[in-house]
Backbone as XML, in Angstrom:
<?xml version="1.0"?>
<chain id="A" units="angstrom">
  <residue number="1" name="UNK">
    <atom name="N" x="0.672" y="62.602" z="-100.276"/>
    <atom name="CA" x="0.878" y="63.376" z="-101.487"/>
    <atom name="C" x="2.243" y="62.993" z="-102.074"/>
  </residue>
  <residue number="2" name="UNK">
    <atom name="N" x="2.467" y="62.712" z="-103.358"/>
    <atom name="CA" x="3.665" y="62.349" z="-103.761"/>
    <atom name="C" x="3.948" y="63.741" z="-104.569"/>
  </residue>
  <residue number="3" name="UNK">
    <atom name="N" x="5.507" y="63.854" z="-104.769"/>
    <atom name="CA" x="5.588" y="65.282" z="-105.519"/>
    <atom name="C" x="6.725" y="64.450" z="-106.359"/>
  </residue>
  <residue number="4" name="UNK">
    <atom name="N" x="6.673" y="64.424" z="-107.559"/>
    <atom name="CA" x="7.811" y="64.131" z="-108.340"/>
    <atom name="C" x="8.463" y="65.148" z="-109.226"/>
  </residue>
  <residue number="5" name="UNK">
    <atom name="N" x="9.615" y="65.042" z="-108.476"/>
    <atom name="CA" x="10.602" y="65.755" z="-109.196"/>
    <atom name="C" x="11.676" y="64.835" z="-109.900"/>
  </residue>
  <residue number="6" name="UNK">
    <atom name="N" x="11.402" y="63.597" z="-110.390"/>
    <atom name="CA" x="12.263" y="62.557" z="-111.149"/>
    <atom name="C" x="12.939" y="63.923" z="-112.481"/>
  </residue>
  <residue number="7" name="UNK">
    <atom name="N" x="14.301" y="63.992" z="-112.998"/>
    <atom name="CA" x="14.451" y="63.999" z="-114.102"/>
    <atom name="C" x="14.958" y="65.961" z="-113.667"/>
  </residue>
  <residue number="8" name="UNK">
    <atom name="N" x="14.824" y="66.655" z="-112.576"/>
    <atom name="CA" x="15.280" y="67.521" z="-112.453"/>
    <atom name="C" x="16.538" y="67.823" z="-111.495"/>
  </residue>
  <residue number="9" name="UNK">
    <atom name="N" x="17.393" y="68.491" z="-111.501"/>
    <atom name="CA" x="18.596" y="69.012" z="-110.739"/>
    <atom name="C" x="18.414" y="69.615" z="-109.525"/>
  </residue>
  <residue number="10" name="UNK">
    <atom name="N" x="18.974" y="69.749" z="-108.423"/>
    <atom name="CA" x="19.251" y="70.864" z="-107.349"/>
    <atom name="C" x="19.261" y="71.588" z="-107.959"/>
  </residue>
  <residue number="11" name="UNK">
    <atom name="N" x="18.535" y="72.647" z="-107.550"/>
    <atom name="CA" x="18.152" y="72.866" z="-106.055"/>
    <atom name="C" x="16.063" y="72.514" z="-106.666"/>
  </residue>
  <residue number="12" name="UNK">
    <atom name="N" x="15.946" y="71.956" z="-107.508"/>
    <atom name="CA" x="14.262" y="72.085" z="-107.902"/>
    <atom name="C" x="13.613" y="70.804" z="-107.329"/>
  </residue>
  <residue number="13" name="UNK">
    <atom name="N" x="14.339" y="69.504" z="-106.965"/>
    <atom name="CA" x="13.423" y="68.202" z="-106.098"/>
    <atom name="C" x="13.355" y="68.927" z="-104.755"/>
  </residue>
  <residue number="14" name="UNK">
    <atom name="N" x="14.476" y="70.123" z="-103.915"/>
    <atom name="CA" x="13.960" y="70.284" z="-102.167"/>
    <atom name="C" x="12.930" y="71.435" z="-102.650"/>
  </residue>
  <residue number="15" name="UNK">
    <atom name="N" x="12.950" y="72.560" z="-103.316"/>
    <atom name="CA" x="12.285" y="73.552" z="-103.806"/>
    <atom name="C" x="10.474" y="72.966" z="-103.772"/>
  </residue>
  <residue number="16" name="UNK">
    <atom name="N" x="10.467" y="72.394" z="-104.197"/>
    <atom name="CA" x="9.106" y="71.271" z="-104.659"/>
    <atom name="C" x="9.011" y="70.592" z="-103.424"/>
  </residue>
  <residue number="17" name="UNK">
    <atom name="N" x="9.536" y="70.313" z="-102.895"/>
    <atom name="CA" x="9.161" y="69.426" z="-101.285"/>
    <atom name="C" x="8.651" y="70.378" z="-100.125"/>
  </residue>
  <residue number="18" name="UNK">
    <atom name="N" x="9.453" y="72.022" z="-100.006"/>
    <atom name="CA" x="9.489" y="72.971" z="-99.769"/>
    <atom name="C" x="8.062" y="73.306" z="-99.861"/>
  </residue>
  <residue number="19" name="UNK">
    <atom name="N" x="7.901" y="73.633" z="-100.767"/>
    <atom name="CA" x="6.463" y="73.967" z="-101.464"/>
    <atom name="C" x="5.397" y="73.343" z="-100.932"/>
  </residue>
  <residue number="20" name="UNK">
    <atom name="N" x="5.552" y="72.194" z="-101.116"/>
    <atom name="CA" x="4.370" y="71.434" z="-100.670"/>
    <atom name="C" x="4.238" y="70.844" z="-99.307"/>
  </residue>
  <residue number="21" name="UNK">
    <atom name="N" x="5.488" y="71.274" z="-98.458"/>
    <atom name="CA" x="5.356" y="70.933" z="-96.949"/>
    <atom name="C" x="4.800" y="72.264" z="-96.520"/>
  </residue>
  <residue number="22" name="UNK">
    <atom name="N" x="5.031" y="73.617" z="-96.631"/>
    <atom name="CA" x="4.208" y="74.686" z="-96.692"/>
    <atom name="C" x="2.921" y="74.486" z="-96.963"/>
  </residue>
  <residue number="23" name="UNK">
    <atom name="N" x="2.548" y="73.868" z="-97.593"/>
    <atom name="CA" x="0.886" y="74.239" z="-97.897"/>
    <atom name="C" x="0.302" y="73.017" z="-97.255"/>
  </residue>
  <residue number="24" name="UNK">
    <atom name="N" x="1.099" y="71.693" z="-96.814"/>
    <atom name="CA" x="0.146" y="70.412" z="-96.328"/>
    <atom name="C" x="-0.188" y="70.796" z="-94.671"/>
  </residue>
  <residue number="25" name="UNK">
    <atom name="N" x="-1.123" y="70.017" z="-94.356"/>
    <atom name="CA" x="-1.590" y="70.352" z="-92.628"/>
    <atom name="C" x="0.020" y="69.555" z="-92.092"/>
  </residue>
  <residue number="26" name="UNK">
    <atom name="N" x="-0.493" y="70.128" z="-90.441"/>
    <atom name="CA" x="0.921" y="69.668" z="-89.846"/>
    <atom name="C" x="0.724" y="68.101" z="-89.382"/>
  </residue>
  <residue number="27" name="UNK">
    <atom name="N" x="1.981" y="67.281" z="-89.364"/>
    <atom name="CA" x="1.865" y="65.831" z="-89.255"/>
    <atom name="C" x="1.984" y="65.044" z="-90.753"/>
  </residue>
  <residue number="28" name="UNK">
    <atom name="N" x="1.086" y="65.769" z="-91.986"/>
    <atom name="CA" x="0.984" y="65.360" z="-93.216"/>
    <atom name="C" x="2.465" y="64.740" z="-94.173"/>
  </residue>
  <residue number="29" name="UNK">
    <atom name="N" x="1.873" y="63.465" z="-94.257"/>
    <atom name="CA" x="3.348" y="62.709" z="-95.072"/>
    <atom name="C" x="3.592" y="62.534" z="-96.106"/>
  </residue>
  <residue number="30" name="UNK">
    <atom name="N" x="4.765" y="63.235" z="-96.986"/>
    <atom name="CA" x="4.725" y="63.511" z="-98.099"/>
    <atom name="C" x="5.884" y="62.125" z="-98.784"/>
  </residue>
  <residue number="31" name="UNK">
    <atom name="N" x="5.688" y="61.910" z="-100.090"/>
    <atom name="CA" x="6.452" y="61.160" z="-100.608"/>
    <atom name="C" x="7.168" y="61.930" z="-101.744"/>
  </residue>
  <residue number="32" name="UNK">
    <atom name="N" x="8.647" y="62.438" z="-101.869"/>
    <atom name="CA" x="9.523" y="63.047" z="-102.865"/>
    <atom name="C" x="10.110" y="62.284" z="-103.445"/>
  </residue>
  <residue number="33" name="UNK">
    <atom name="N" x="10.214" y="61.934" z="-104.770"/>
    <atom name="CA" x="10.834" y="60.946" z="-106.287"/>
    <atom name="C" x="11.445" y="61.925" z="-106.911"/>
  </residue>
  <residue number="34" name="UNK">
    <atom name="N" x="12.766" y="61.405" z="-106.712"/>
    <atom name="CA" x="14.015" y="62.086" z="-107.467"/>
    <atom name="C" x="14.922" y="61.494" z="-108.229"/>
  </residue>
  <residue number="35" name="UNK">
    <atom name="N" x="15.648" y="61.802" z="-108.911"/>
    <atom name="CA" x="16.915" y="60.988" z="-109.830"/>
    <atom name="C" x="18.036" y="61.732" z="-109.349"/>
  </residue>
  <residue number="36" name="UNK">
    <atom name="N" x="17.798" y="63.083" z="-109.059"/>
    <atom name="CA" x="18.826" y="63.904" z="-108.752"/>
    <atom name="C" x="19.953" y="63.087" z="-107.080"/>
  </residue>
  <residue number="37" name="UNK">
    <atom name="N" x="20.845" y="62.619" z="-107.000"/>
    <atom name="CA" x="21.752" y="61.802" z="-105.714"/>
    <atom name="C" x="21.324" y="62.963" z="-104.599"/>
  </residue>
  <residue number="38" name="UNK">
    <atom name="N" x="21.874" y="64.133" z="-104.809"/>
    <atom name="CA" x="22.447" y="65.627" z="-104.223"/>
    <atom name="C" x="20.258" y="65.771" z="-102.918"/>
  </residue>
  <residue number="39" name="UNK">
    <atom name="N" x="19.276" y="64.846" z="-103.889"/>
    <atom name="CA" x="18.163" y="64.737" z="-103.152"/>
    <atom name="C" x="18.330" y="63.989" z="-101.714"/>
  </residue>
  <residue number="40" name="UNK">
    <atom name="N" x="19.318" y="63.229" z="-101.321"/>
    <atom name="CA" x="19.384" y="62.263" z="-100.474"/>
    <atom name="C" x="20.047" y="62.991" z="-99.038"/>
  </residue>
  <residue number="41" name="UNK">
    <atom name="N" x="20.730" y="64.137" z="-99.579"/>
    <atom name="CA" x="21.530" y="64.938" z="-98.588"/>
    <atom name="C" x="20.837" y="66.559" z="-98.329"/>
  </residue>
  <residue number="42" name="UNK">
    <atom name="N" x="20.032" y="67.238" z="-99.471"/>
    <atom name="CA" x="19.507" y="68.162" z="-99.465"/>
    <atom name="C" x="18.076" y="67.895" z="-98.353"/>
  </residue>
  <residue number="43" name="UNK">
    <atom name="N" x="17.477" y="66.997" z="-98.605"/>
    <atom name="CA" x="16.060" y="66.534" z="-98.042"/>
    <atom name="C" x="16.698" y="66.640" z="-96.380"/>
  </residue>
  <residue number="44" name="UNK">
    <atom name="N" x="16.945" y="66.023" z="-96.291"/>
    <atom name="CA" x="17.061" y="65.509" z="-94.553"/>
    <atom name="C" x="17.638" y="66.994" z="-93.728"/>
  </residue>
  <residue number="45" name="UNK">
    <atom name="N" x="18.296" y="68.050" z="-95.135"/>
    <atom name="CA" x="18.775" y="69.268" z="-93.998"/>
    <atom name="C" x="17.160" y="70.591" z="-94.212"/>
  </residue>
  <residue number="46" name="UNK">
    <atom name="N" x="16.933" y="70.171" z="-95.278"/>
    <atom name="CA" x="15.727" y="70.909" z="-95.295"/>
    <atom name="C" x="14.388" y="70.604" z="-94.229"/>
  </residue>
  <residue number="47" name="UNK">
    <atom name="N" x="14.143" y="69.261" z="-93.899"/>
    <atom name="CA" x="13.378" y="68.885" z="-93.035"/>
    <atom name="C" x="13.777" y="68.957" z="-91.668"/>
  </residue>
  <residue number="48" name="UNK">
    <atom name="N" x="15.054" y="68.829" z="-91.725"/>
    <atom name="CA" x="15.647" y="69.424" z="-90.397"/>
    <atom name="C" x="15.085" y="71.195" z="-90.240"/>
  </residue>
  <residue number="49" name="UNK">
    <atom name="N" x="15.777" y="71.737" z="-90.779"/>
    <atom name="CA" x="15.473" y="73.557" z="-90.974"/>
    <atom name="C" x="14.175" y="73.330" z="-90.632"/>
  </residue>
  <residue number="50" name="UNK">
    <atom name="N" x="12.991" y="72.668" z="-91.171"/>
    <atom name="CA" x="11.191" y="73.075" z="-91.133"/>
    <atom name="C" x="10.895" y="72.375" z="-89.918"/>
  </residue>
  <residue number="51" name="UNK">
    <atom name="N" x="11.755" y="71.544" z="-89.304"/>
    <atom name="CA" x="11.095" y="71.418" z="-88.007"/>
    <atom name="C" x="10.417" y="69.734" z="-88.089"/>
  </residue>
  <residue number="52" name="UNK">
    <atom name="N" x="10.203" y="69.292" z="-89.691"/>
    <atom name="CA" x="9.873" y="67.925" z="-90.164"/>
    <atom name="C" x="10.965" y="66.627" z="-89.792"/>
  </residue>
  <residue number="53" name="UNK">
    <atom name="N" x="10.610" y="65.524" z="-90.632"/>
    <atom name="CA" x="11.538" y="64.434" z="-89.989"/>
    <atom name="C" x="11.225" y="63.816" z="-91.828"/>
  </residue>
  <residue number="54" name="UNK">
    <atom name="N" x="12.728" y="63.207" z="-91.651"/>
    <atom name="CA" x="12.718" y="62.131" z="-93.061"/>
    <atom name="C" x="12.181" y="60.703" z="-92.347"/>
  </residue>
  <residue number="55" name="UNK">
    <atom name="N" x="11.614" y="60.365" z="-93.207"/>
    <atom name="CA" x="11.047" y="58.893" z="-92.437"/>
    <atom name="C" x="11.409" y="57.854" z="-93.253"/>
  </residue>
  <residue number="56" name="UNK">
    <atom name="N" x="11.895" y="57.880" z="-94.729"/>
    <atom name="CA" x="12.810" y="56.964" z="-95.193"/>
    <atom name="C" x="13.285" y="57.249" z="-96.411"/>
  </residue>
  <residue number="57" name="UNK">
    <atom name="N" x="14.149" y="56.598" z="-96.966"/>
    <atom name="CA" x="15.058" y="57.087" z="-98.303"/>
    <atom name="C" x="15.590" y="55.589" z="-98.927"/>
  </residue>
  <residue number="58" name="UNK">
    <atom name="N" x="14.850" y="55.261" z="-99.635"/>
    <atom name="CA" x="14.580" y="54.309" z="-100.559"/>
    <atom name="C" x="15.329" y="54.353" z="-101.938"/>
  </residue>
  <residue number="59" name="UNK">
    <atom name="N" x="16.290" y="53.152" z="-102.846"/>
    <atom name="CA" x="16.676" y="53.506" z="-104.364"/>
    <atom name="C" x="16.316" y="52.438" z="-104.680"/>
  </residue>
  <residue number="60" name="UNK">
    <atom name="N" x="16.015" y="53.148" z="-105.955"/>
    <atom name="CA" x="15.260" y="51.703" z="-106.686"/>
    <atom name="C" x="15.855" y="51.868" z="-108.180"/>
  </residue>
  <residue number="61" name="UNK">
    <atom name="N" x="16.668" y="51.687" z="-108.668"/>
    <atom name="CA" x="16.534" y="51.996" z="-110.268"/>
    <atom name="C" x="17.438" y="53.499" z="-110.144"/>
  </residue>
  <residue number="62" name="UNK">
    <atom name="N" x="18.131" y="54.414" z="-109.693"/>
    <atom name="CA" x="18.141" y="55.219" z="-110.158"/>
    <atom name="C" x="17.618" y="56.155" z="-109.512"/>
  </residue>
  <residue number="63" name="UNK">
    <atom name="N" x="16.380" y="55.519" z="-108.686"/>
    <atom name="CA" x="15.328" y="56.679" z="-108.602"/>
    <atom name="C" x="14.797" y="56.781" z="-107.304"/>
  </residue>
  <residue number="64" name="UNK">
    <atom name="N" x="15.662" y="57.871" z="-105.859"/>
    <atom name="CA" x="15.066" y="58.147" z="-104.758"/>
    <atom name="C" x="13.806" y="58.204" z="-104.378"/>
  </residue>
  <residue number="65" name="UNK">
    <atom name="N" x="12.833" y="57.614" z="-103.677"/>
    <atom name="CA" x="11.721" y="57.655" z="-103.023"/>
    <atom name="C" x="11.888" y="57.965" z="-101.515"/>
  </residue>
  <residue number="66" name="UNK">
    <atom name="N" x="11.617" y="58.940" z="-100.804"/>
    <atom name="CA" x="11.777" y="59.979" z="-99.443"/>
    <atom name="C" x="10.576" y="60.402" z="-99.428"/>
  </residue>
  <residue number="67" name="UNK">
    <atom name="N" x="10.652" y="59.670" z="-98.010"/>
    <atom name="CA" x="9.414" y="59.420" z="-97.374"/>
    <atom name="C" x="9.338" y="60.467" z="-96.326"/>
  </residue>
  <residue number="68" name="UNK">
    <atom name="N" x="8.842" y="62.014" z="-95.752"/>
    <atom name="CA" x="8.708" y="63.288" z="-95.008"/>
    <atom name="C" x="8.009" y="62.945" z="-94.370"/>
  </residue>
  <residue number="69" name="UNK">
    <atom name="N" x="7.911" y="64.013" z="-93.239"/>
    <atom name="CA" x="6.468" y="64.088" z="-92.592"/>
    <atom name="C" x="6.880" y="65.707" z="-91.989"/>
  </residue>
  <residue number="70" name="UNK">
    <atom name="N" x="5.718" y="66.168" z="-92.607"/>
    <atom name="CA" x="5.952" y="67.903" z="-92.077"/>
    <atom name="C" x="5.538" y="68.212" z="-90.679"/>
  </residue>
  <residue number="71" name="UNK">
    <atom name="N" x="6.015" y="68.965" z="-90.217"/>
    <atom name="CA" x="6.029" y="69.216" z="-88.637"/>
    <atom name="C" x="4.925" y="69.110" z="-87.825"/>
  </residue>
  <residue number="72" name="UNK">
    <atom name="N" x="4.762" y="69.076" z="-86.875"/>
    <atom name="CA" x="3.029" y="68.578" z="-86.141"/>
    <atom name="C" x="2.945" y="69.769" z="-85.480"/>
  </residue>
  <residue number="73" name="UNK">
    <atom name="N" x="3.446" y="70.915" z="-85.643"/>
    <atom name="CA" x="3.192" y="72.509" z="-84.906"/>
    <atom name="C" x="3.614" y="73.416" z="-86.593"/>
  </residue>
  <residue number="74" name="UNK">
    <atom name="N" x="2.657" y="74.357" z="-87.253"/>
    <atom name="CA" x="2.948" y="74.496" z="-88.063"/>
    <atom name="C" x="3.938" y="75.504" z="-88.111"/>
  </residue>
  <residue number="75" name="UNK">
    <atom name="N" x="4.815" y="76.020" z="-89.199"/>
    <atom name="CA" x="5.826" y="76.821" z="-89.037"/>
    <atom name="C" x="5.242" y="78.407" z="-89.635"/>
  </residue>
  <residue number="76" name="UNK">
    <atom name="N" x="5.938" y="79.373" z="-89.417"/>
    <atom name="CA" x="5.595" y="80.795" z="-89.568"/>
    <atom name="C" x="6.257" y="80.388" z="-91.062"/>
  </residue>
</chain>
């Protein structure tokens, strides 16, 4: 599942990753696209907190591609 949040500020690209690691099954690998920098340091403590793992952090242009994977035991 890709979630793009290109073109918005903190705190709304982890908010949106948030979101959608909540609702995916556990193990499920998400791809987050951001412009926002503040995405590169927010992601990895949020996936920390859920119990998930960053699996890569990619720039291309401007534009973060973070690669998740939500936890393989789901969270309360």
């Amino acid at each position: 599942m890709i979630i793009d949040a290109r073109g918005h500020r903190c705190p709304t690209p982890s908010l949106r990753l948030h979101k959608a690691a909540r609702e995916a099954a556990p193990g499920t690998r998400l791809t987050l696209l951001a412009t926002d920098p503040m995405a590169r340091i927010d992601v990895p403590h949020l996936m920390t907190g859920l119990g998930g793992c960053v699996l890569s952090i990619v720039e291309v242009d401007g534009v973060l591609t973070i690669e998740v994977e939500t936890p393989a035991v789901p969270t309360a």
